[in-house]
matplotlib code that plots the C-alpha trace (Angstrom):
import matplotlib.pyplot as plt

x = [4.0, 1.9, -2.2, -5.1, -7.6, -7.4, -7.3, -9.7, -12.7, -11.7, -13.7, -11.0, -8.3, -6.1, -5.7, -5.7, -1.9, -0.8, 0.9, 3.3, 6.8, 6.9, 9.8, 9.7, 10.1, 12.9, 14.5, 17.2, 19.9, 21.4, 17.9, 17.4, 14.8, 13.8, 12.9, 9.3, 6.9, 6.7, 5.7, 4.9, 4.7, 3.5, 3.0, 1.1, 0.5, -1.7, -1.6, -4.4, -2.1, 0.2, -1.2, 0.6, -0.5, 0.7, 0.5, 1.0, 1.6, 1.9, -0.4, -2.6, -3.1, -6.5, -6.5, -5.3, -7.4, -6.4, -7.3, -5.9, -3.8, -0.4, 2.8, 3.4, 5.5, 5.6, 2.5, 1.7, 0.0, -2.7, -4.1, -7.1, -7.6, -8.7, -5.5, -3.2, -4.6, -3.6, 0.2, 0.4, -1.5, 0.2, -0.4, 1.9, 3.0, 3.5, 5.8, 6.2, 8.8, 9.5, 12.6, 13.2, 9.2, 9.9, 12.4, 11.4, 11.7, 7.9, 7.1, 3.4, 3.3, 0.3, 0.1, -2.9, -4.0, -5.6, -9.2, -8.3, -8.1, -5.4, -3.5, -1.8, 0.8, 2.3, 5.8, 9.0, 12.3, 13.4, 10.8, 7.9, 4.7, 1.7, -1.5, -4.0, -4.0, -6.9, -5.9, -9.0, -8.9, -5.6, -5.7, -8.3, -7.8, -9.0, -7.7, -9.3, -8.3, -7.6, -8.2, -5.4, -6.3, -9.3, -10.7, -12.7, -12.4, -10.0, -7.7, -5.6, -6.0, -6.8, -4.1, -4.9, -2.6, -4.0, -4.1, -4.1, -4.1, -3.6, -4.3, -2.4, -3.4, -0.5, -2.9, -4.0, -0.3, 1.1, 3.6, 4.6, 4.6, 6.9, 10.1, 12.0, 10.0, 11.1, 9.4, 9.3, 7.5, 7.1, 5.4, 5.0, 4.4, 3.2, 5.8, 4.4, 2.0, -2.0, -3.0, -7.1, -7.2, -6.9, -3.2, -2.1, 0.0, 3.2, 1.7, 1.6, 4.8, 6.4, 4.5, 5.4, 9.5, 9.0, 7.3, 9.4, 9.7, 10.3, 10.9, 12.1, 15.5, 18.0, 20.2, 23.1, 22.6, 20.9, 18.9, 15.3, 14.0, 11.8, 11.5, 15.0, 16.1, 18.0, 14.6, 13.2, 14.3, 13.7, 10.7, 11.3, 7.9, 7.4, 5.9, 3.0, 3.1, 5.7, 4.9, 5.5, 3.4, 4.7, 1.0, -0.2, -4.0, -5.7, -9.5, -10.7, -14.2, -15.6, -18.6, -20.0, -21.0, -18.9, -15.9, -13.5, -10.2, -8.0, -4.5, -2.6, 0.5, 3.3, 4.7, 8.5, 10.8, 12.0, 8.9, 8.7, 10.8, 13.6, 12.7, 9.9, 9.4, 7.7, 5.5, 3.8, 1.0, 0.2, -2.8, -4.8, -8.1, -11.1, -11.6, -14.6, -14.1, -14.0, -17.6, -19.5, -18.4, -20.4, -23.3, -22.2, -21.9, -17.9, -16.9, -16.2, -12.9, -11.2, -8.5, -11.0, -10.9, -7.4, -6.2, -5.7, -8.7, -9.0, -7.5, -4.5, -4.0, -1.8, 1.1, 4.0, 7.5, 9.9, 10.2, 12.2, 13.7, 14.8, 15.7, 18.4, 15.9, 14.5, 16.1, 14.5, 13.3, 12.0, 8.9, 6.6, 3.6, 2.9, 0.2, 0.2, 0.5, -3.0, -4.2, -0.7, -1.2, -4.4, -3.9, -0.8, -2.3, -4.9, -1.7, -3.4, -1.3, 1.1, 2.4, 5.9, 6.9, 10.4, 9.8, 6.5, 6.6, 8.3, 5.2, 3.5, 6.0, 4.5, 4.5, 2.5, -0.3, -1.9, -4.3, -3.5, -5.3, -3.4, -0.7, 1.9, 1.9, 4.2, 5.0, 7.3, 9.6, 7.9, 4.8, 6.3, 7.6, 9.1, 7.6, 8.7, 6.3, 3.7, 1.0, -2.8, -2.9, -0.6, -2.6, -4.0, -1.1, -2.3, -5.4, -3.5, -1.5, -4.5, -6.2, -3.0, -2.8, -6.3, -5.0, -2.4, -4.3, -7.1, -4.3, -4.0, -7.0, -5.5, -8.8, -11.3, -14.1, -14.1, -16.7, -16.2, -18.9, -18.8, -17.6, -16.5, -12.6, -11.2, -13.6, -12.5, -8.8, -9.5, -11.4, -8.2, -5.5, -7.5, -7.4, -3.6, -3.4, -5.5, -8.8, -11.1, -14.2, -14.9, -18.2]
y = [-14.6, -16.1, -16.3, -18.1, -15.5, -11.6, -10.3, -7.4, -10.4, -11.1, -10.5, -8.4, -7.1, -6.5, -9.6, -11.6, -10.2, -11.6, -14.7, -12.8, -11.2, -7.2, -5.2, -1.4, 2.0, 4.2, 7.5, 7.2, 8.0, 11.3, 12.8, 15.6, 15.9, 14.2, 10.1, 9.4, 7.4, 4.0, 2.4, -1.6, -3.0, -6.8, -7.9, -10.7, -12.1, -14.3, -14.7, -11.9, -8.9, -8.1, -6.8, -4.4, -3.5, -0.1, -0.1, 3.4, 4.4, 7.8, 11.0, 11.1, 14.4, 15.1, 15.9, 18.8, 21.9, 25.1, 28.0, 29.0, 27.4, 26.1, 26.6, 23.5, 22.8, 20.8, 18.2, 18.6, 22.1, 20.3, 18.0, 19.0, 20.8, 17.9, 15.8, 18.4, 18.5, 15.2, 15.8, 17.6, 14.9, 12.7, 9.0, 5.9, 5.5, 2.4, 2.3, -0.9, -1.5, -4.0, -3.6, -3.7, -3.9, -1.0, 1.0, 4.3, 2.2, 3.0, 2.6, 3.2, 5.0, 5.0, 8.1, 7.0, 9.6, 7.8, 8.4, 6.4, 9.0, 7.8, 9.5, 7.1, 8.2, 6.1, 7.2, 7.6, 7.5, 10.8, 13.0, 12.3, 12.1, 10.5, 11.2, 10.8, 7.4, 5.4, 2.8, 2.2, -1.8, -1.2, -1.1, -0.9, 0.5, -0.3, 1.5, 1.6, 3.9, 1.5, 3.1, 1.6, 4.9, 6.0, 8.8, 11.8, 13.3, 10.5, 11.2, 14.0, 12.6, 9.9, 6.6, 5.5, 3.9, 3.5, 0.9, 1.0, -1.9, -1.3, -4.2, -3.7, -5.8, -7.7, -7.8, -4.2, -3.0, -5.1, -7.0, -10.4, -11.7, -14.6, -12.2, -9.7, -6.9, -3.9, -2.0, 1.2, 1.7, 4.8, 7.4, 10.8, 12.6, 16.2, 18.2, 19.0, 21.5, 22.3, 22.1, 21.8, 25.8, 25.5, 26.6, 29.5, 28.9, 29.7, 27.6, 24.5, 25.0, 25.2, 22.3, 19.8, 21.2, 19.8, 16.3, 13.6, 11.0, 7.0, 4.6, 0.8, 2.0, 3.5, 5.0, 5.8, 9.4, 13.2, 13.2, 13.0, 11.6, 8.8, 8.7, 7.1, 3.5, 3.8, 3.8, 0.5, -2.9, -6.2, -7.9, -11.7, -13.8, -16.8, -19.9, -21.2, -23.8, -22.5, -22.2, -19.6, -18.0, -15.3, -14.8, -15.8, -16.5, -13.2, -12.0, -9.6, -7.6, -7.2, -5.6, -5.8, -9.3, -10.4, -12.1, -14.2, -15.8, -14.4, -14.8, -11.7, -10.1, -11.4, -7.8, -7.0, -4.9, -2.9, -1.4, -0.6, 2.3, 1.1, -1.0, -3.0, -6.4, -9.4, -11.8, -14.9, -15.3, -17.9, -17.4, -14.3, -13.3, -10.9, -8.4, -6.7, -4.0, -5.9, -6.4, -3.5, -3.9, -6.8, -5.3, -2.7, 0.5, 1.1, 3.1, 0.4, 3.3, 2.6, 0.5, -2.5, -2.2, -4.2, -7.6, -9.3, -6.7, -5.7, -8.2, -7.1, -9.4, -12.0, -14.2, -15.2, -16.1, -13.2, -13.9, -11.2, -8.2, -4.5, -4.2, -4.9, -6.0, -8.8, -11.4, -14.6, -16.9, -15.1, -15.8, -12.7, -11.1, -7.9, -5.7, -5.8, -2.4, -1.9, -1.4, 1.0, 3.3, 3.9, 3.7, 6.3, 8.5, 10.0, 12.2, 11.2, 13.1, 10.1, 10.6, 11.7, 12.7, 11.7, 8.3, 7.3, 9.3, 6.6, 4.4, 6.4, 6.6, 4.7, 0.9, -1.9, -2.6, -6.2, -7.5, -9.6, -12.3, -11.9, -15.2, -13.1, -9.2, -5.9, -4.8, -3.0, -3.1, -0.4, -2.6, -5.9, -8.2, -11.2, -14.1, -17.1, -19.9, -19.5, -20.9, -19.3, -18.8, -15.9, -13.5, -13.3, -11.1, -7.7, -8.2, -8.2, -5.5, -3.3, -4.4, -3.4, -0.1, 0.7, -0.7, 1.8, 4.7, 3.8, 3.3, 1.9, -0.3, -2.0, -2.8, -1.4, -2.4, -2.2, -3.1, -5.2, -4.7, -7.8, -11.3, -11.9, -12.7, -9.3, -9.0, -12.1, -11.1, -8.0, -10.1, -12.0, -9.0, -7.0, -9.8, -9.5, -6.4, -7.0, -5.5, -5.9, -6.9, -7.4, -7.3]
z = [-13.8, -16.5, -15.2, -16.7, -16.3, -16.7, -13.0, -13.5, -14.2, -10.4, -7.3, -5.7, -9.1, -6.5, -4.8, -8.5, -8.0, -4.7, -5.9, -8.5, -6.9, -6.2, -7.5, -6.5, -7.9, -6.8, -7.5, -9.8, -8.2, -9.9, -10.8, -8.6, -6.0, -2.7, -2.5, -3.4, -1.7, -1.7, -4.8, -4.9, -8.6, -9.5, -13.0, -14.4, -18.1, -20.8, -24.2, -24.8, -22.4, -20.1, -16.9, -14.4, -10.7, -8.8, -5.3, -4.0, -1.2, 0.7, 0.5, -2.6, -4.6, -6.4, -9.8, -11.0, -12.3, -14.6, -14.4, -17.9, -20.8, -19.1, -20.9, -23.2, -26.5, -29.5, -29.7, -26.2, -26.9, -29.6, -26.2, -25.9, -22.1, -20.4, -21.6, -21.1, -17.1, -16.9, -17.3, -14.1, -12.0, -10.0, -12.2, -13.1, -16.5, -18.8, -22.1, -24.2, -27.1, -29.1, -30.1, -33.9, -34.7, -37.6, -38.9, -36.9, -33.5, -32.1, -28.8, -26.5, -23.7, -21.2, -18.3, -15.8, -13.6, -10.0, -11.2, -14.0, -16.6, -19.8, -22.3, -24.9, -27.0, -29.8, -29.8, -32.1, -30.4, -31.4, -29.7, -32.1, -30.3, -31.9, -29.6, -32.2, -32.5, -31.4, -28.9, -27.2, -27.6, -26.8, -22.9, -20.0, -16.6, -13.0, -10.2, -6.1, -3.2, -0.1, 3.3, 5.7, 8.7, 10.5, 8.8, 10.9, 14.1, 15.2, 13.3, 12.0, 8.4, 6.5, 6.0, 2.4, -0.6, -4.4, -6.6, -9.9, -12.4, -16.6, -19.1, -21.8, -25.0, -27.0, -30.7, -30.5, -29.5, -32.6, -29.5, -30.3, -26.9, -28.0, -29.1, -26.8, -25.3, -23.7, -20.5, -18.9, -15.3, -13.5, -11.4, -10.9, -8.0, -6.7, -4.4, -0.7, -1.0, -1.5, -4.8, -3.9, -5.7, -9.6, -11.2, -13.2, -16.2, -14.1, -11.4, -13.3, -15.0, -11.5, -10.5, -14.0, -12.9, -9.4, -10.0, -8.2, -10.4, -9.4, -12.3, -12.0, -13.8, -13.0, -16.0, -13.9, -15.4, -14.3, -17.9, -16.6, -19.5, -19.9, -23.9, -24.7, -24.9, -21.9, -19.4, -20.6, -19.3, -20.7, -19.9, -19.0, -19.1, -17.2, -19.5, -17.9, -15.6, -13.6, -9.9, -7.9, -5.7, -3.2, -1.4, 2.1, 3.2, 4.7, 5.7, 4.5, 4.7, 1.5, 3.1, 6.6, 7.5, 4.5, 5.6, 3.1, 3.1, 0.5, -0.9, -0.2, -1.1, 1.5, 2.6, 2.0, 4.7, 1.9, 2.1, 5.4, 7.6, 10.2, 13.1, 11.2, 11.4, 9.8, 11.8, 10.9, 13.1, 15.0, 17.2, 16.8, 18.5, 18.2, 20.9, 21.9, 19.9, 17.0, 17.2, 16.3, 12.9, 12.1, 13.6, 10.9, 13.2, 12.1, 9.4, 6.9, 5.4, 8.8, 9.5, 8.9, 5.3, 5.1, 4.7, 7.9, 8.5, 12.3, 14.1, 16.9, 19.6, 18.4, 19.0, 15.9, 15.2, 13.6, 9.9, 8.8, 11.0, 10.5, 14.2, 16.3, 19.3, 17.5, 15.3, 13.2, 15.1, 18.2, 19.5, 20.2, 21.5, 18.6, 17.7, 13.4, 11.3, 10.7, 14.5, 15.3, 12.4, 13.2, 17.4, 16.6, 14.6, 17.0, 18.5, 22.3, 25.3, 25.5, 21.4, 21.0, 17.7, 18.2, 19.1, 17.4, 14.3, 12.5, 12.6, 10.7, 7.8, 4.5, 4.6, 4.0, 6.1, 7.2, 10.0, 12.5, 10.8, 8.1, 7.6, 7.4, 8.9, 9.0, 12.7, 14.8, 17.6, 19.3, 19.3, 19.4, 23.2, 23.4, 24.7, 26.0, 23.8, 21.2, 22.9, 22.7, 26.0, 25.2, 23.4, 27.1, 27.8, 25.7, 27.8, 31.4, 30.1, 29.7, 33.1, 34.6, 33.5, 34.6, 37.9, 38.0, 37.5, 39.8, 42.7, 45.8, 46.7, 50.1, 52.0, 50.1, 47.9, 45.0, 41.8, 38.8, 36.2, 34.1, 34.6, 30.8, 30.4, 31.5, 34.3, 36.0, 35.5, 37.1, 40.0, 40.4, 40.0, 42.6, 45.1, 44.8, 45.2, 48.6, 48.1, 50.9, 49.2, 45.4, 43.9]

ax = plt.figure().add_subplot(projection="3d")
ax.plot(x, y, z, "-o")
ax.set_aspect("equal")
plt.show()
């Protein structure tokens, strides 16, 4: 989607994306190896560069460090250390050819590690590597760690997903932007495992032989290769002036007591694991303990720090559906992603891993005050109408279990501390269930 202005000049880099469409990384489908983790890509472009965003999602390795020399060939043993580190860190890779822009077929390749660490390479098809070249107009870099989880004692770890955004300069790559241009887009990722100790030579060898590896092709082969023809696909450029625009309006707290409307991303349910859903909301409200975090006693790396941003009581209409309880069209009562991820991942007494593990899997995350958010049918009820009245209904649920565990209360009295809306609906549920005097 072609952009007027370079999205990392944005306030948010991330957000400058939200109106382009997402296309994804997947395991090709004869390369060995288990499925990677979700990987979200959304490309933008002017006549100065051609501008790429990663979203990743899943758990996040730190760099790698070595202990000692690791075993590398060719012109990957004349890195110097710090380069040769970053081949064994998870990153996501870039590689542009033009196709017949010389007689030896060069290409660029770009390896970004998630602290935003580079190594270039201006390639020959062939195996000739050429990492001495200076491409430092050639590209610039910014990349973010989003925390989509409560972090702490709360949790058992962390939710997060990276971003990472590479500007690639047409000029300084020698690309004509106007003829046919070829692109690779990848990523690499660690194994399960701790790699917080620094690796042996053997260690890291293992490691590079175990990388799962995601790419945007799919060469119907087992060669896993990325330097050959076969691994790039044409890159189509929209002309300007086409519109298109595959975002939806979203808050978001860019710091505490700094509240904006943004365009966001509208979430896919390719993304997201069985039983997911997509909601447009209609009503949503703030609940009580949404406030502390304008009074800036939360944690702003908690589930706040997302578009849509805490919001969880609302009411929508089923936009898309990955469930067989829910189809288009239905009118619900559901709690978005961003409260059950983190409400699920405390592991309280009532957690059952067969049942509510799922929720946790990888997926896009939104708000409820988010235009548009991921759900799912473990947190989602029908209702009857889409009225605001509705989002009422949460709130009565929770009154009602209290009510249940406090038992019978036939002629007794009983307290009410606070008349604000769920004290009077506990005034009024406790005179049904006959209490003899409420105070």
């Amino acid at each position: 989607l072609h952009t007027t202005t370079s999205p990392l000049d944005a306030v948010s880099p991330y957000h400058a994306f939200s109106a382009a469409s997402p296309c994804f990384l997947r395991k090709p489908r004869k390369w060995p190896g288990p499925e990677g983790f979700p990987s979200t890509l959304r490309l933008l472009w002017d006549d100065r560069a051609l501008y790429v965003c990663w979203e990743l999602q899943g758990d996040l390795a730190v760099p790698v460090r070595l202990k000692e020399a690791p075993l590398l060939e060719g012109a990957l043993k004349t890195l110097s250390s710090d380069q040769q580190s970053l081949l064994f860190d998870e990153r996501v890779e870039c590689f542009l050819w033009q196709p017949g822009n010389s007689s030896e077929e060069t290409y660029f390749a770009f390896e970004i590690n998630y602290g935003g660490k580079v190594l270039t390479n201006r390639a020959h098809f062939g195996g000739r590597f050429g990492f001495d070249w200076d491409a430092s107009n050639a590209f610039a870099v910014w990349t973010q760690e989003v925390s989509v989880g409560p972090e702490g004692d709360c949790a058992t770890k962390a939710l997060s997903c990276r971003v990472v955004i590479g500007e690639f300069r047409w000029e300084a790559l020698g690309l004509d932007h106007r003829k046919e241009i070829r692109l690779g887009l990848h990523r690499a990722q660690h194994p399960t495992g701790d790699l917080s100790e620094a690796l042996g030579a053997e260690e890291a060898q293992r490691l590079l032989q175990g990388m799962i590896w995601t790419s945007w092709i799919d060469p119907d082969d087992a060669e896993v290769n990325f330097h050959r023809a076969e691994m790039f696909g044409r890159l189509l450029l929209q002309p300007s002036g086409i519109q298109q625009d595959g975002s939806c309006a979203a808050a978001r707290f860019l710091s505490s007591k700094a509240l904006r409307i943004l365009r966001s991303p509208i979430p896919r349910l390719e993304e997201c694991p069985p039983g997911s859903l997509l909601i447009r909301a209609k009503y949503a409200s703030l609940c009580g303990s949404d406030f502390p975090f304008f009074r800036e006693k939360r944690d702003p790396a908690s589930y706040w720090d997302r578009d849509g941003f805490c919001g969880h009581e609302a009411v929508g209409v089923v936009l898309d559906s990955r469930s067989d309880r829910f189809a288009i069209g239905d009118t619900v009562l559901s709690l978005p992603s961003s409260y059950f991820k983190s409400h699920v991942s405390k592991r309280a007494d009532w957690f059952d891993e067969k049942v509510h593990n799922v929720l946790l899997k990888t997926s896009p995350v939104r708000g409820a005050f988010c235009e548009i958010f991921t759900s799912h049918e473990l947190y989602t009820y029908k209702v009857k109408e889409c009225q605001p009245r509705m989002l009422l209904a949460q709130a009565v649920a929770t009154i009602l279990r209290a009510l249940r565990r406090l038992g019978s209360v036939v002629g007794k009295t009983v307290v009410v501390q606070g008349q604000g809306q769920n004290g009077l609906m506990a005034t009024r549920l406790l005179s049904q269930l006959c209490a003899r005097h409420i105070i």
